[in-house]
C-alpha positions as CSV (number, residue, x, y, z in Angstrom):
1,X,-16.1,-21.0,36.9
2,X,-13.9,-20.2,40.0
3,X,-14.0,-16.6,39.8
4,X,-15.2,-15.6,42.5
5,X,-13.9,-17.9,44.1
6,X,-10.5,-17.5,43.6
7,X,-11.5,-13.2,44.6
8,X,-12.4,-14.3,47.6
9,X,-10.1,-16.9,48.8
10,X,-6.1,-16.5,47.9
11,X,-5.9,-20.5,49.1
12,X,-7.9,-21.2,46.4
13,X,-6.0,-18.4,43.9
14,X,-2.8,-19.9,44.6
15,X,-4.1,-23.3,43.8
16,X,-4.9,-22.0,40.2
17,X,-1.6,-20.1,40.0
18,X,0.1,-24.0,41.2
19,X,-1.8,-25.9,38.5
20,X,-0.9,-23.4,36.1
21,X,2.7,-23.8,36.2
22,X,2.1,-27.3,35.7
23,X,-0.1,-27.3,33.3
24,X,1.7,-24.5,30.8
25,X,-1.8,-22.5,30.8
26,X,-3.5,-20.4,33.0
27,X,-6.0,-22.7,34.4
28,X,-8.5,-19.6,35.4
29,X,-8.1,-17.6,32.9
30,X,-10.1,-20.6,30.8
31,X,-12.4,-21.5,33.7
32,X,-13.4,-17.5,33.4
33,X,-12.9,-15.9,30.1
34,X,-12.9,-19.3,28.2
35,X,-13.3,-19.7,25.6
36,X,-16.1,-22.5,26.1
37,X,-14.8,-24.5,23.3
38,X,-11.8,-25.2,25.2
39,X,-13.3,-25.2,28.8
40,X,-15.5,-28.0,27.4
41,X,-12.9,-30.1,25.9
42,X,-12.1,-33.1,28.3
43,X,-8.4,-32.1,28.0
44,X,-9.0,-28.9,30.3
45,X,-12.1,-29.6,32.3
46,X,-10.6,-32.5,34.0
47,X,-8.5,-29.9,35.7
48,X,-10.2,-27.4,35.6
49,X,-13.0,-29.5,38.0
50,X,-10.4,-31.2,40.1
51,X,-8.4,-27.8,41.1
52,X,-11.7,-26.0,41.8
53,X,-13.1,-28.7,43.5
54,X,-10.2,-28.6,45.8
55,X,-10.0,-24.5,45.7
56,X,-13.9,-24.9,47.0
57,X,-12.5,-27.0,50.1
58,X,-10.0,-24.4,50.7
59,X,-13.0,-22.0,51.4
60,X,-14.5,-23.7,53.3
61,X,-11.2,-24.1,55.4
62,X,-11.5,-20.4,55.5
63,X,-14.4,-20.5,57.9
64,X,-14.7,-21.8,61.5
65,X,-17.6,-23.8,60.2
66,X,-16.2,-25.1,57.3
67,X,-13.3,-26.3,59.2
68,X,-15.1,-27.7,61.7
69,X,-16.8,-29.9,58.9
70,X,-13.9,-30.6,57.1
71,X,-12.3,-31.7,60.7
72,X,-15.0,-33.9,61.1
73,X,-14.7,-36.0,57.6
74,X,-13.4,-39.7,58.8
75,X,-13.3,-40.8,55.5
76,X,-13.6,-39.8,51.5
77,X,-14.6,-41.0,48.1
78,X,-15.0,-40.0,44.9
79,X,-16.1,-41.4,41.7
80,X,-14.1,-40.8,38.3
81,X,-12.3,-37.7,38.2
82,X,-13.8,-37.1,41.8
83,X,-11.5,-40.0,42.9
84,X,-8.4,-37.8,42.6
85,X,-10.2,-34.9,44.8
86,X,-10.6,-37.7,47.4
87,X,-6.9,-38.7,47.4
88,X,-5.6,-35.2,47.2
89,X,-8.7,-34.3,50.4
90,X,-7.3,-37.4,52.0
91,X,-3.1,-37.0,51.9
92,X,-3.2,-39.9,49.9
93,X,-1.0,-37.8,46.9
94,X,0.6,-34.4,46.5
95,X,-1.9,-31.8,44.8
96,X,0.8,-31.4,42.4
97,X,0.6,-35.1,41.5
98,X,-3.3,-35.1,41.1
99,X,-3.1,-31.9,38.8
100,X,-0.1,-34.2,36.6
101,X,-2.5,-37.3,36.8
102,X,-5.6,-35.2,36.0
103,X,-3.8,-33.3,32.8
104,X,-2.6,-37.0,31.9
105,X,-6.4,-38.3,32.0
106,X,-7.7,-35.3,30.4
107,X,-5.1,-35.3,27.4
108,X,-5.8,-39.4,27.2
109,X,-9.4,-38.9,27.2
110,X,-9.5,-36.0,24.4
111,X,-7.5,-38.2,22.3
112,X,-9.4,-41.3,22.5
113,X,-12.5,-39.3,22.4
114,X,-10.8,-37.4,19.0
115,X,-9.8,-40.8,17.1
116,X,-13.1,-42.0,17.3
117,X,-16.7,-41.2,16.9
118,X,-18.1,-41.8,20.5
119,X,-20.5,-40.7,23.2
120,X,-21.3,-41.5,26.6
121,X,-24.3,-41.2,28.6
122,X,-25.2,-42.3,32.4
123,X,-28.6,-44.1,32.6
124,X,-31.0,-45.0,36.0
125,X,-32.9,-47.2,35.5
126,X,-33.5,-50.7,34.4
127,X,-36.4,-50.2,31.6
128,X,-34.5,-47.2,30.6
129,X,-30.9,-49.1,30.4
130,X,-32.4,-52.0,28.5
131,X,-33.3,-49.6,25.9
132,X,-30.7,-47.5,25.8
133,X,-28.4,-50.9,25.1
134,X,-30.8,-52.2,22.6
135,X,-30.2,-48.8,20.7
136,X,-26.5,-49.0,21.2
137,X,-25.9,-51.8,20.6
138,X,-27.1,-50.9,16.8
139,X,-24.7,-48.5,16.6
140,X,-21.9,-50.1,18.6
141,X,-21.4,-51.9,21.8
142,X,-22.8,-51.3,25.2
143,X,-21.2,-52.1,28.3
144,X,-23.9,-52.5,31.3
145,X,-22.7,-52.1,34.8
146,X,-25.1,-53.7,37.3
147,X,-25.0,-53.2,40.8
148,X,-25.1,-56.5,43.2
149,X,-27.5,-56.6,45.3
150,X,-27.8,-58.4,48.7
């Protein structure tokens, strides 16, 4: 993850090397050599997917083209994590905020998800939701999120 990336683009290299400092790791090293075990823990892929989210935008700033796009944008959104991309995209904060606020939610997230059993899974569909509740509900509770319509 970011590899390449990061080869190709210092912008994007010194991002890593910024979220590093902050973090007390080095952020590519993980996204590269892993191991998975830790990529994949909640605790490190939150910003490990908001710094080379933003890293990817600074390639794209490396191109007339991308600029042009990125000139164009009039407004941003993100959902989740993504919503801290979109601030940091936007000016709304510092990237050095969004990387403290990402490690924050990550750490926060691992150690909810490590004091109790859980899951979490993202259903379409309203056949598929009701049945997906109906199970959950056996096992614990299920919180349905409907979209208003109209």
């Amino acid at each position: 993850m970011a590899g390449e990336l990061c080869e190709e683009c210092p912008a994007a290299k010194a991002l890593f090397d910024q979220a590093s400092e902050i973090l007390g790791y080095d952020l590519l090293d993980v996204c590269v050599n892993g191991p998975a075990e830790k990529l994949n823990s909640t605790e490190v892929s939150q910003p490990a997917i908001y710094v080379s989210s933003l890293a990817a935008l600074e390639k794209m700033k490396s191109t007339e083209e991308g600029q042009a796009l990125i000139d164009s944008v009039d407004v941003c959104a993100g959902l989740s994590l993504g919503e801290y991309t979109a601030l940091t995209f936007a000016g709304a904060i510092a990237f050095e905020d969004g990387v403290k606020l990402v490690k924050l939610r990550g750490e926060s997230m691992q150690a909810a998800a490590d004091a109790v059993p859980s899951g979490m899974a993202s259903v379409i569909g309203t056949f598929i939701l009701i049945t997906v509740c109906v199970w959950a509900t056996s096992l614990t509770s299920c919180f349905i999120h409907r979209p208003r319509r109209g």
